[in-house]
Z-matrix of the N, CA and C atoms (Angstrom, degrees):
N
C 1 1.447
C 2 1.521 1 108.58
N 3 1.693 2 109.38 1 144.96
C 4 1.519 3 91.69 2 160.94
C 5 1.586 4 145.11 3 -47.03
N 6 0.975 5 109.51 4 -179.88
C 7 1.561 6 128.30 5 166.71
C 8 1.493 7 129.29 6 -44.17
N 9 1.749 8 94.54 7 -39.46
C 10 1.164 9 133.10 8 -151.86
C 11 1.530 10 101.22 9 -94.50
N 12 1.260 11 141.03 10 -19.17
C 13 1.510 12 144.76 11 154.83
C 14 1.380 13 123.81 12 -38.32
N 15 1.218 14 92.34 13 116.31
C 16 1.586 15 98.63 14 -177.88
C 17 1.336 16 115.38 15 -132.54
N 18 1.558 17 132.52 16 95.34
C 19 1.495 18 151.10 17 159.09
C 20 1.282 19 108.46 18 -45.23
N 21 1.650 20 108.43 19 98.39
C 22 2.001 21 97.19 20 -178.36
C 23 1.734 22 86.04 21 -142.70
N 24 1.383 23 112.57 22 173.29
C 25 1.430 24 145.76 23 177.10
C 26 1.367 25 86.06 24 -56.31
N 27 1.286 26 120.42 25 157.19
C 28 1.254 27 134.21 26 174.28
C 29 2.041 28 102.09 27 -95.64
N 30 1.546 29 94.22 28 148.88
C 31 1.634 30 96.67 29 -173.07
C 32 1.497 31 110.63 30 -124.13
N 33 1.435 32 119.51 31 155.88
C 34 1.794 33 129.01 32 -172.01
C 35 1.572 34 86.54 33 -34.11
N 36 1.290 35 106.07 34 -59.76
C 37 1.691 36 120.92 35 -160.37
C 38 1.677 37 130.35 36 -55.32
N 39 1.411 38 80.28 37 -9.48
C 40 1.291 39 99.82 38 174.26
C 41 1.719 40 132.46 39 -99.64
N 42 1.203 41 93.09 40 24.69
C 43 1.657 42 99.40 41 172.54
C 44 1.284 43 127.16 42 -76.20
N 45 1.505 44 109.42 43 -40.69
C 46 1.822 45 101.57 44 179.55
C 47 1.387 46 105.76 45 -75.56
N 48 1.214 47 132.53 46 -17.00
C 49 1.399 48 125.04 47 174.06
C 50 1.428 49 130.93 48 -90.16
N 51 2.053 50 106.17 49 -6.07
C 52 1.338 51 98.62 50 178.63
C 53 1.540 52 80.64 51 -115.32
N 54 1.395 53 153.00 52 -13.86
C 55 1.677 54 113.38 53 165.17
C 56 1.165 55 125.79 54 -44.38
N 57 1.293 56 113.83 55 -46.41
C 58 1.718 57 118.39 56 -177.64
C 59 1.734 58 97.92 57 -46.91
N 60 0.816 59 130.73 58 -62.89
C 61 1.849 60 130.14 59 174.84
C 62 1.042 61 95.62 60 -45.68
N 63 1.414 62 135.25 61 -74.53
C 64 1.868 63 132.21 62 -149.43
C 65 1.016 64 87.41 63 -67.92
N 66 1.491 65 158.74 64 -51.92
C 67 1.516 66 166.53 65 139.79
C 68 1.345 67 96.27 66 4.45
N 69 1.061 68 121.83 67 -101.72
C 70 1.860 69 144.01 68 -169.79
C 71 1.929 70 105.87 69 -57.73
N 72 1.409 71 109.88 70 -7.97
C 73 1.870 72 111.74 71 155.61
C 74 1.184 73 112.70 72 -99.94
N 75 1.217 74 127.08 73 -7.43
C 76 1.717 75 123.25 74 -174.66
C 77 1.606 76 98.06 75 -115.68
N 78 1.264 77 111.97 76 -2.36
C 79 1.576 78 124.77 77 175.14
C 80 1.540 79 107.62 78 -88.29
N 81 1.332 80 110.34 79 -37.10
C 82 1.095 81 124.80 80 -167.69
C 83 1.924 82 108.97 81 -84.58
N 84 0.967 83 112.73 82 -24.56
C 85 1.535 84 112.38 83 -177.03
C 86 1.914 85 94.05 84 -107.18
N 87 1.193 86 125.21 85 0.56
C 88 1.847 87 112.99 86 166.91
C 89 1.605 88 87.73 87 104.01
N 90 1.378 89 113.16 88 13.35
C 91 1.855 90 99.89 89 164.87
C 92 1.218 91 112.13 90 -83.73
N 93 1.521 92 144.29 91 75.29
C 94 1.209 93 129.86 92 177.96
C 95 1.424 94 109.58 93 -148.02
N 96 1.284 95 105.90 94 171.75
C 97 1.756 96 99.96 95 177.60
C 98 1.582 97 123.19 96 57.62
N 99 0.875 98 124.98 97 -104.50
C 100 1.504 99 134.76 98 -154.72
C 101 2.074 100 90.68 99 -99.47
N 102 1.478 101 91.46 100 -31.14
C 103 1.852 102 100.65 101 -158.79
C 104 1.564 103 104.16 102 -91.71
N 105 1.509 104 120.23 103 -1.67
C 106 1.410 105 143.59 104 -131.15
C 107 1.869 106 82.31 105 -89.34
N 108 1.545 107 109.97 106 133.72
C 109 1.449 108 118.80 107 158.24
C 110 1.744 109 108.06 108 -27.12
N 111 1.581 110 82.59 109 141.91
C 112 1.582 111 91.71 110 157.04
C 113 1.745 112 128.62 111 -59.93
N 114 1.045 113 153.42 112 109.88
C 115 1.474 114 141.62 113 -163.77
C 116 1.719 115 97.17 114 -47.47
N 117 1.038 116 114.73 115 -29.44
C 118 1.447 117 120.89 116 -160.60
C 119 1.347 118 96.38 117 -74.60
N 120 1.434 119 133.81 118 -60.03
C 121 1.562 120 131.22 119 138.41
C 122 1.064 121 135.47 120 -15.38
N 123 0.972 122 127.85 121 -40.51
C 124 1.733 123 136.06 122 166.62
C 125 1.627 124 93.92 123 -67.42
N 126 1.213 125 118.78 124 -88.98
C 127 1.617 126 121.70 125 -175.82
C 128 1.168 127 112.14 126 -40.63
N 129 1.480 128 135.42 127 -23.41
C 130 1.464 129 103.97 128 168.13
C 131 1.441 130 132.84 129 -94.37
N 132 1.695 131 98.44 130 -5.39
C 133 1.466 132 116.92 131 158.36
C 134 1.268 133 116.20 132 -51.30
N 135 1.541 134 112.03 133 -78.29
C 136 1.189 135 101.49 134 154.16
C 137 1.328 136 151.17 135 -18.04
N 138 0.997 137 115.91 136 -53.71
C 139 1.971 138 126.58 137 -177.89
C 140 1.729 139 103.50 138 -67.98
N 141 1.756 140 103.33 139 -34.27
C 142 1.821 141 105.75 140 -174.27
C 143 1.661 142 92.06 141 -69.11
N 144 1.405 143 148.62 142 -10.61
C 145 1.157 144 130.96 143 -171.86
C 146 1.878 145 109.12 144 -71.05
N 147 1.185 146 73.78 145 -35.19
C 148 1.637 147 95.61 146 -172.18
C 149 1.234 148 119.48 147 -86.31
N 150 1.447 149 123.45 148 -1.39
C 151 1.742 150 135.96 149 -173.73
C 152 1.341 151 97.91 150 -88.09
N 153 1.121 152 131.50 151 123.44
C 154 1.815 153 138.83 152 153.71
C 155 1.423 154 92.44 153 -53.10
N 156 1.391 155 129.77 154 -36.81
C 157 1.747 156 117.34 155 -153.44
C 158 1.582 157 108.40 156 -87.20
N 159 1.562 158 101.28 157 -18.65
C 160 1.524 159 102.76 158 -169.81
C 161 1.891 160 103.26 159 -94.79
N 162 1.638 161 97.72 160 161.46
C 163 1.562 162 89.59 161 -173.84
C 164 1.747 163 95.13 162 -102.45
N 165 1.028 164 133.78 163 36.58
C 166 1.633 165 123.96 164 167.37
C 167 1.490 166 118.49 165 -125.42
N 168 1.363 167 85.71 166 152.73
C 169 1.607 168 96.25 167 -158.51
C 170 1.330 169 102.21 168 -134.84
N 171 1.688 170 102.00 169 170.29
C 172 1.571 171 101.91 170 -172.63
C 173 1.975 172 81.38 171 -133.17
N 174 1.358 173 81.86 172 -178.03
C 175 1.618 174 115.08 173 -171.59
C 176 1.334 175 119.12 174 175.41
N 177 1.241 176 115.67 175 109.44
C 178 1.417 177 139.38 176 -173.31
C 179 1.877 178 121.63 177 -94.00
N 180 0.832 179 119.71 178 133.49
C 181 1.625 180 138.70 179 170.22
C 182 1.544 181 109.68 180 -62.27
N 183 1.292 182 134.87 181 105.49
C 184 1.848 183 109.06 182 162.37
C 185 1.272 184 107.25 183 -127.21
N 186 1.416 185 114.59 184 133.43
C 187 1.093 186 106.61 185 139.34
C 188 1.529 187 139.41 186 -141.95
N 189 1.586 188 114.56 187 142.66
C 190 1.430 189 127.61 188 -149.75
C 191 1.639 190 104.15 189 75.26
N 192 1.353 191 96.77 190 -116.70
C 193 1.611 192 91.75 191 170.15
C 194 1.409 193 127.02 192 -117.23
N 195 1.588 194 108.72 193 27.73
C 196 1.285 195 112.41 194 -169.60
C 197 1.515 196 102.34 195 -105.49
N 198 1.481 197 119.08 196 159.12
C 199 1.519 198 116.24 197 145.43
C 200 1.104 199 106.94 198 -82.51
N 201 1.387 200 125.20 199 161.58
C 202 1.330 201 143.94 200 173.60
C 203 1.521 202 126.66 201 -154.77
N 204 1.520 203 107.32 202 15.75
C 205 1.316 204 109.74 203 161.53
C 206 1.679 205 99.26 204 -176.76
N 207 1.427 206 102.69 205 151.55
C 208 1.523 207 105.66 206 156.80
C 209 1.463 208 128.12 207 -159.97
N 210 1.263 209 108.64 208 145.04
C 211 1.227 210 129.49 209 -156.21
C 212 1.991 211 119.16 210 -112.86
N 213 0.993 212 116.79 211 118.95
C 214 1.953 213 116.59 212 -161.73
C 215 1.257 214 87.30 213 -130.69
N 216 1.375 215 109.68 214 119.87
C 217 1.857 216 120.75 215 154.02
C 218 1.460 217 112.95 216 -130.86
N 219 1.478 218 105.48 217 177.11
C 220 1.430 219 110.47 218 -178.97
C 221 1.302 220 102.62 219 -157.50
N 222 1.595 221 101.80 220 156.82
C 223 1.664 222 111.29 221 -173.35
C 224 1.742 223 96.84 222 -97.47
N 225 1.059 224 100.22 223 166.99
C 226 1.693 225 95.87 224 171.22
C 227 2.388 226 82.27 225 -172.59
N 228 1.770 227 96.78 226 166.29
C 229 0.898 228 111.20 227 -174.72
C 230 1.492 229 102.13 228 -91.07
N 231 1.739 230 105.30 229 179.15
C 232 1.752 231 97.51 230 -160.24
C 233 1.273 232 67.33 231 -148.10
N 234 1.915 233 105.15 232 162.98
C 235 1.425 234 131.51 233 149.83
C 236 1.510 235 108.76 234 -67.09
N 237 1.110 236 127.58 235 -19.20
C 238 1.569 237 114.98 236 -151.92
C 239 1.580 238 99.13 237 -125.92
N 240 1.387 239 127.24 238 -15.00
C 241 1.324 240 112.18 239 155.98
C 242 1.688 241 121.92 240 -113.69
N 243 1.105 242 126.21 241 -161.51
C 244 1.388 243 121.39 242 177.31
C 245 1.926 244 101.13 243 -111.23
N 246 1.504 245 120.11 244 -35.29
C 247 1.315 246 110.57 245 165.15
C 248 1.329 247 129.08 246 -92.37
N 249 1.075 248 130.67 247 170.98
C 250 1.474 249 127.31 248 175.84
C 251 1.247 250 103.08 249 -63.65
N 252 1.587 251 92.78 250 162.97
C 253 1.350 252 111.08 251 -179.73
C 254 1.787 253 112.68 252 -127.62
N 255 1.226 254 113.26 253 157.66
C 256 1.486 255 110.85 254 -178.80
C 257 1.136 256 122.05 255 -103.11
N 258 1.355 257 122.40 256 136.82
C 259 1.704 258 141.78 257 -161.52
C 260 1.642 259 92.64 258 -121.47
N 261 1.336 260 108.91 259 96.74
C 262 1.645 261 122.58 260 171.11
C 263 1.755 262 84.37 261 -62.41
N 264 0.746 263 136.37 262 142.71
C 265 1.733 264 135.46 263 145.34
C 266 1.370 265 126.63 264 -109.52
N 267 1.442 266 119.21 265 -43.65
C 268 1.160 267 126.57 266 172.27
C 269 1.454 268 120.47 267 -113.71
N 270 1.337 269 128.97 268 146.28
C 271 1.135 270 130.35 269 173.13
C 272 1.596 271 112.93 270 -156.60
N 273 1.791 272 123.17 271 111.85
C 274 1.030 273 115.19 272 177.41
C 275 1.664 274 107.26 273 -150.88
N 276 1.381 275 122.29 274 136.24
C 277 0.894 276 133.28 275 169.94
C 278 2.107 277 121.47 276 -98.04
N 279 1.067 278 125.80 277 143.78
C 280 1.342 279 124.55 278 164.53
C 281 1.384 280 127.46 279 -47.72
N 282 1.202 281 142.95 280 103.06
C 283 1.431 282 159.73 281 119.77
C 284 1.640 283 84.36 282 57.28
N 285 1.610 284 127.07 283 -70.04
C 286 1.133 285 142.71 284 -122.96
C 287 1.535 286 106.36 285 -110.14
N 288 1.592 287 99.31 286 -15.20
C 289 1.806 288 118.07 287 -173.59
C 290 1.469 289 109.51 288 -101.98
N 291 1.923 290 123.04 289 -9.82
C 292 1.076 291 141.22 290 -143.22
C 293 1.522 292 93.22 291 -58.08
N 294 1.383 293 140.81 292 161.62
C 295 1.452 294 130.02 293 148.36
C 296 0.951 295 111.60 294 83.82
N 297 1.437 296 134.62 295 -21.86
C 298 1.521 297 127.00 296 -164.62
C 299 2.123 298 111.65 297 -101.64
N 300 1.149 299 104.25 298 29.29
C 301 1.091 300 115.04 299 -169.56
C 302 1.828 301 138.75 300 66.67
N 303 1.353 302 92.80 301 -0.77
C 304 1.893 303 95.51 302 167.49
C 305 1.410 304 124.43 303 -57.69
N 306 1.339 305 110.87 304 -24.37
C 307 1.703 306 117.18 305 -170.61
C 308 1.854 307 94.14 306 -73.61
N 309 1.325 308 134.14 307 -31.64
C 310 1.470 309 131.98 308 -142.26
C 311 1.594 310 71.56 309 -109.10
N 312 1.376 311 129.05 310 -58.68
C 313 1.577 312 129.59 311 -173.94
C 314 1.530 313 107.30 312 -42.87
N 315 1.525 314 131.55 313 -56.54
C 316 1.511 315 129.85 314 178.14
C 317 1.805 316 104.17 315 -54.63
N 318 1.697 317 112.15 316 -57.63
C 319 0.902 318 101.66 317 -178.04
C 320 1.770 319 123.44 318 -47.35
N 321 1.402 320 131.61 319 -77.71
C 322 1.538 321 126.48 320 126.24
C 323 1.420 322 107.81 321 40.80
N 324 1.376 323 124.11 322 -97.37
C 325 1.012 324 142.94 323 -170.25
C 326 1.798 325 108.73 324 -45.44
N 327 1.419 326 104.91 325 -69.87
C 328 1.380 327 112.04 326 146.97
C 329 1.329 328 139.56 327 7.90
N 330 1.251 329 80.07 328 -92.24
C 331 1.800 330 95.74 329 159.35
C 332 1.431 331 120.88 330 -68.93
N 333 1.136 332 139.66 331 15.16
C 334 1.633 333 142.22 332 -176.01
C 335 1.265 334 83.99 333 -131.15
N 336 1.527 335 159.61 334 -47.01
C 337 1.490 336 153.30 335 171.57
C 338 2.047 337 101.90 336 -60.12
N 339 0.952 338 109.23 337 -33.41
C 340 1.440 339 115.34 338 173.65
C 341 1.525 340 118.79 339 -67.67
N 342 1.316 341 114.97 340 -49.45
C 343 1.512 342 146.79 341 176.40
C 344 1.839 343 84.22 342 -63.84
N 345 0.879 344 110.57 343 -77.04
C 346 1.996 345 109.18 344 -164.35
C 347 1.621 346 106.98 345 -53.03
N 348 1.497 347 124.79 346 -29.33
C 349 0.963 348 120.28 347 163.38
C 350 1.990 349 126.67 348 -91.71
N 351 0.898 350 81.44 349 13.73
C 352 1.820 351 80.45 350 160.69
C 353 1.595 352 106.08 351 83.91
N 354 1.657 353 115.13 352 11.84
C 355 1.530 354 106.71 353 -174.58
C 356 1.080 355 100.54 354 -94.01
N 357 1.599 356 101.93 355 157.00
C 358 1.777 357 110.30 356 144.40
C 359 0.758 358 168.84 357 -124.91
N 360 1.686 359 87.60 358 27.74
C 361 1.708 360 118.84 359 176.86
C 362 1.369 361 123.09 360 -119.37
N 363 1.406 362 153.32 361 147.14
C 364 0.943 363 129.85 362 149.48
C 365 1.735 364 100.79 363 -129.40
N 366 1.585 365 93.89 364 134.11
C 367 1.919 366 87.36 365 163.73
C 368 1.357 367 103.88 366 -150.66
N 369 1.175 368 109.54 367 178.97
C 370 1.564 369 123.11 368 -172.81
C 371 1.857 370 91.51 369 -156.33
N 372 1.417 371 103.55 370 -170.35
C 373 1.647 372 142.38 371 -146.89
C 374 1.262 373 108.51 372 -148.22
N 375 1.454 374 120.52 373 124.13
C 376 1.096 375 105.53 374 171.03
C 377 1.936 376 96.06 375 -144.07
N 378 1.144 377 104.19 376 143.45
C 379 1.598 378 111.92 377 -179.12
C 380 1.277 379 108.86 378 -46.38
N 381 2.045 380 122.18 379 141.32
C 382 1.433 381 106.75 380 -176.52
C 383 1.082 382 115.65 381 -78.08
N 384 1.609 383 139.41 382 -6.25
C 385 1.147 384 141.33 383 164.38
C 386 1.997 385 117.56 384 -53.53
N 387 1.416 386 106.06 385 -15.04
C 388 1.578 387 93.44 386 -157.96
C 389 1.617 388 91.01 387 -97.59
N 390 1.328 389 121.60 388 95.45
C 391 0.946 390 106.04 389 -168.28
C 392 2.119 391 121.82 390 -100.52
N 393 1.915 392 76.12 391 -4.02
C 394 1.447 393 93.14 392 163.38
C 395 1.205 394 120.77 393 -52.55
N 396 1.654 395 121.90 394 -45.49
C 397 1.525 396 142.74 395 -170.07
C 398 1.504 397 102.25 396 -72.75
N 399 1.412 398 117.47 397 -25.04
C 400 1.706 399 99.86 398 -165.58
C 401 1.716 400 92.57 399 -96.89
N 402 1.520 401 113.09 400 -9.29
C 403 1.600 402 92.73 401 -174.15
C 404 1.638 403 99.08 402 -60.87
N 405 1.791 404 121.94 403 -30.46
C 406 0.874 405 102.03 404 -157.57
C 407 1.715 406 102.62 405 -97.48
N 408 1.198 407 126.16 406 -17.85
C 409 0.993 408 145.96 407 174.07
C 410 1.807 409 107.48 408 -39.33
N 411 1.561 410 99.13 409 -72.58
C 412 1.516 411 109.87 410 170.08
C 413 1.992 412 120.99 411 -50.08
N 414 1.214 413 115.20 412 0.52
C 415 1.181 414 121.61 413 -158.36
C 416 2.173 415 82.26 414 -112.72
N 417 1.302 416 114.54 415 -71.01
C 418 1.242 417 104.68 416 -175.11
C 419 1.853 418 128.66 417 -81.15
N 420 1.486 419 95.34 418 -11.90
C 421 1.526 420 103.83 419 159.92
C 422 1.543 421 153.50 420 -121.79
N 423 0.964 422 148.77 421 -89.70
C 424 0.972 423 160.57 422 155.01
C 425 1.884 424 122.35 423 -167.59
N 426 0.936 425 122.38 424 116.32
C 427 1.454 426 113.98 425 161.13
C 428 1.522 427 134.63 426 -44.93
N 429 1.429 428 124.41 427 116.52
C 430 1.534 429 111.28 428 176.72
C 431 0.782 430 152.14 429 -123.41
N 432 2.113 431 86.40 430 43.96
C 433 1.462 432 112.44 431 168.25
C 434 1.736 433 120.10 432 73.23
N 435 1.445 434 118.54 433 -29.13
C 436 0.843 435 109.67 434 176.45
C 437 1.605 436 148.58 435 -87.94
N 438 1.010 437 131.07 436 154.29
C 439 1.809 438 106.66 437 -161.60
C 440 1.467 439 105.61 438 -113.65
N 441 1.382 440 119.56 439 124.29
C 442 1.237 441 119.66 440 164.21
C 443 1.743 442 139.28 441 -61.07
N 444 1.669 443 99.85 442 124.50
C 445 1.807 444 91.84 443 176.61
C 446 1.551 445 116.55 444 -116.72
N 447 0.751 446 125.02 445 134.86
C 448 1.421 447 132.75 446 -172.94
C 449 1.512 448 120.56 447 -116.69
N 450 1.364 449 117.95 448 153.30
C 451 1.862 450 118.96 449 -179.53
C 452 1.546 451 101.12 450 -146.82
N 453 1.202 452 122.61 451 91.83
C 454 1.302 453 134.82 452 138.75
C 455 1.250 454 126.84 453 -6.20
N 456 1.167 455 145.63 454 103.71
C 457 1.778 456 130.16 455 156.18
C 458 1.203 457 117.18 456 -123.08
């Protein structure tokens, strides 16, 4: 990637430029159209960026004056350690930014907001179909074997 990359906190000002991303990641897993987030969902994602009380956060990709990737995790407590631990949740870069190293840069970042807060884990999930994500996935983490189950209501 260029020079010109800059990994920062996400800002108020930054809404019309990071829907198009939260847009094109909820596009990307079959959230769209008919299947498309609640708006009410989107906005309260949003608003938790900005809550001191809530533990999730955003972090955005720019470059020049574009976004070009973004990245949302959260700490939460564990049975198995004594500090929190980090829940990457989202991770998406632009169509047009693909390959050029922003996806490993958010991640990066990540882990240095993890590091400042005293954790020592970070993991995330990623669908077994995306297998674009695990080339890079397998490069900055480790696999942990484990398989996710889920129940809807």
């Amino acid at each position: 990637m260029s020079d010109s990359l800059l990994v920062r906190p996400v800002h108020r000002s930054d809404y019309a430029r990071w829907l198009p991303l939260w847009d094109g990641y909820n596009a990307f897993y079959g959230r769209s159209g008919e299947t498309a987030l609640a708006g009410e969902i989107t906005a309260m994602t949003w608003a938790r960026f900005f809550d001191a009380y809530e533990p999730v956060h955003a972090l955005v990709a720019e470059s020049g004056e574009q976004l070009v990737g973004l990245v949302h995790y959260l700490f939460h407590r564990s049975t198995t350690a004594i500090a929190p631990v980090c829940y990457l949740q989202d991770l998406f870069t632009s169509a047009a930014a693909r390959g050029k190293g922003i996806g490993g840069a958010l991640i990066s970042e990540v882990y240095e907001q993890a590091r400042q807060a005293g954790v020592s884990r970070v993991y995330w999930q990623t669908h077994e179909t995306n297998h674009t994500a695990q080339t890079l996935y397998d490069k900055v983490a480790e696999r942990s074997g484990f398989i996710v189950y889920r129940k809807v209501f």
